[in-house]
N, C-alpha and C positions, 0 to 999 in steps of 0.2 A: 556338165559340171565345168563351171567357167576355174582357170587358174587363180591364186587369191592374189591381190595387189600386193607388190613389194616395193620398197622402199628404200634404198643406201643411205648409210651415218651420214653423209653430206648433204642429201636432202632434207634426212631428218632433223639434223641441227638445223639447217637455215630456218625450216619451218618453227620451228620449237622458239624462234627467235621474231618470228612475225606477231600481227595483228590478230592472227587466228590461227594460234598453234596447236596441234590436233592434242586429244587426250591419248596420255602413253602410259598401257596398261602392260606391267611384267606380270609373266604368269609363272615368274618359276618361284620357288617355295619361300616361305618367308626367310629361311634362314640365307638361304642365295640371294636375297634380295638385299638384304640386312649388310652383307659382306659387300656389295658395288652392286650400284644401282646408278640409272642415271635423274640428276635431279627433273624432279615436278612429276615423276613417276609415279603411278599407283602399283599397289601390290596386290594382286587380280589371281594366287594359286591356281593353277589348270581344274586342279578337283572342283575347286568351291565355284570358279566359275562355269565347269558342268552343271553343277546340282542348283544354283540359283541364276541360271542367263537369263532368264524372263523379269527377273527382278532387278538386275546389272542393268540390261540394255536399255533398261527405260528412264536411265541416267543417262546416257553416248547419246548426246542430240551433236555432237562436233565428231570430225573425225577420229578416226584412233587407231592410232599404230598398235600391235603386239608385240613383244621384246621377252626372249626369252634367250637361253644359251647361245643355240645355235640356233633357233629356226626351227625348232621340229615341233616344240611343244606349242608355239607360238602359231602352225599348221594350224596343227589340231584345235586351238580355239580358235581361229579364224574362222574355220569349218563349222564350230560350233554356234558363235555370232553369226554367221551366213545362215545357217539354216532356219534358227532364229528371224532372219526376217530384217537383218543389218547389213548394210551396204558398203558403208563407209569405214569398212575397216583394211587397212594394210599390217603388211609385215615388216618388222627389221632384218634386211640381206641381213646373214651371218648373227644376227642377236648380239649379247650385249659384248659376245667378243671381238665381232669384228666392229661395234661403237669402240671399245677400247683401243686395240691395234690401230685404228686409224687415228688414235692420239685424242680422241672429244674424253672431256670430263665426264670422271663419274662421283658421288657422293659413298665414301667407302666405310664401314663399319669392321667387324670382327672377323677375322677371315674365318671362312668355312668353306669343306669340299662341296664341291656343287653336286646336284644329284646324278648325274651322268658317271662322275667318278667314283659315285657312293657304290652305284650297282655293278660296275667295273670289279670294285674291290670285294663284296658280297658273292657275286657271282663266281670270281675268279675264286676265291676259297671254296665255296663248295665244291666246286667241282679237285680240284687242287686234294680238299681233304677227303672227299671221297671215292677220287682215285688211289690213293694215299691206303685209306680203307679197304679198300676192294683187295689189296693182300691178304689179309685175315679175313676179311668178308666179303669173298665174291659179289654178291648180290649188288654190294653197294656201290659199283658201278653206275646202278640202274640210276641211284640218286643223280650222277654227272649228265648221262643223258636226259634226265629230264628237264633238267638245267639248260644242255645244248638246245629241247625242243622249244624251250622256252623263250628262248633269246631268238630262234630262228621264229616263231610266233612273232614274237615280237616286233623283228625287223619287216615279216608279211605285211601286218597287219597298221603299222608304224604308230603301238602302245607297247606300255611296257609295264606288266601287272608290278614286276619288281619296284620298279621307279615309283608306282602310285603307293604301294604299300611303304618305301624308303620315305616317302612325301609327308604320310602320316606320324613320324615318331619326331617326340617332343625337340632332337637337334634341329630338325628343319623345320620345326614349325616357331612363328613368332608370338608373340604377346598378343596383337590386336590382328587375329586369323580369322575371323569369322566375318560373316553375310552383314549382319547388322554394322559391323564397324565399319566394313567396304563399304556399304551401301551408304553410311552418313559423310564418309570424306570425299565421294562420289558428288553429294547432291552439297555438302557444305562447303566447299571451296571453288574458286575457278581451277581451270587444268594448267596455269601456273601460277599458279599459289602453292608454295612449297610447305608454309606451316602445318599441313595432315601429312606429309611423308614422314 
């Protein structure tokens, strides 16, 4: 298993500034995307681009970066395009926060908590009210470790069933989320042509 190609915000803008600036696919949920994104982006959800990559990749004739949060979700479909049978894809060091912190624009819409925060604060309450519980209802203990084993799954395995399932409800999801919409602003614009973002 080869490491997957990474990229820093300063390469990435120079490039995104050339004769042949790669296609930049965000994979994190519409609503995070919605809130800063950086311009000429696509918005490529982790889910949707598991369940339709054979129909995605056959759009990625140029390079193409990943960009997500941090880096983690951005892995995972790399690893998904790689297996698929894609070469040319990198990563953004850090995703779009360290694109931010190093000062590159971003195109900003309505602010919303990203999903990483979402499960923070999901997580943290169950556990929280089910320790809380477990005074009058021993048992329900059991609900916080399942929690714990969930989250140590999760960092094993580097998914996170919370995060997919937080992915799916209608805050984080946008207006035009689906395969066919992806798949026409894919093949109807160049990779900077911003009027489909």
């Amino acid at each position: 298993m080869t490491a997957p190609a990474i990229i820093d915000s300063q390469n990435l803008s120079d490039l995104l500034g050339s004769t042949t600036p790669p296609r930049v696919l965000d994979v994190r949920t519409p609503g995070e995307f919605e809130t800063a994104h950086i311009a000429g982006a696509y918005n490529v959800p982790l889910d949707l681009l598991r369940e339709h990559r054979d129909e995605i990749i056959k759009h990625l004739d140029e390079d193409v970066v990943l960009v997500c949060r941090s880096g983690q979700r951005a892995a995972q479909a790399e690893e998904t395009l790689r297996t698929a049978g894609l070469g040319n894809v990198h990563i953004l060091d850090g995703g779009i926060t360290a694109w931010e912190t190093r000062g590159f624009a971003v195109n900003r819409g309505a602010p919303r908590w990203d999903l990483e925060r979402q499960v923070r604060l999901v997580a943290g309450s169950i556990v929280l009210s089910s320790i809380l519980a477990s005074i009058a209802l021993p048992k329900a203990k059991w609900v916080a470790a399942a929690i714990g084993g969930g989250l140590t799954f999760a960092s094993v395995t580097n998914t996170c069933a919370m995060g997919m399932a937080l992915s799916k409800l209608p805050y984080n999801r946008g207006a035009t989320c689906d395969a066919p919409t992806i798949v026409s602003q894919l093949v109807g614009s160049a990779p900077t042509d911003p009027k489909a973002r």
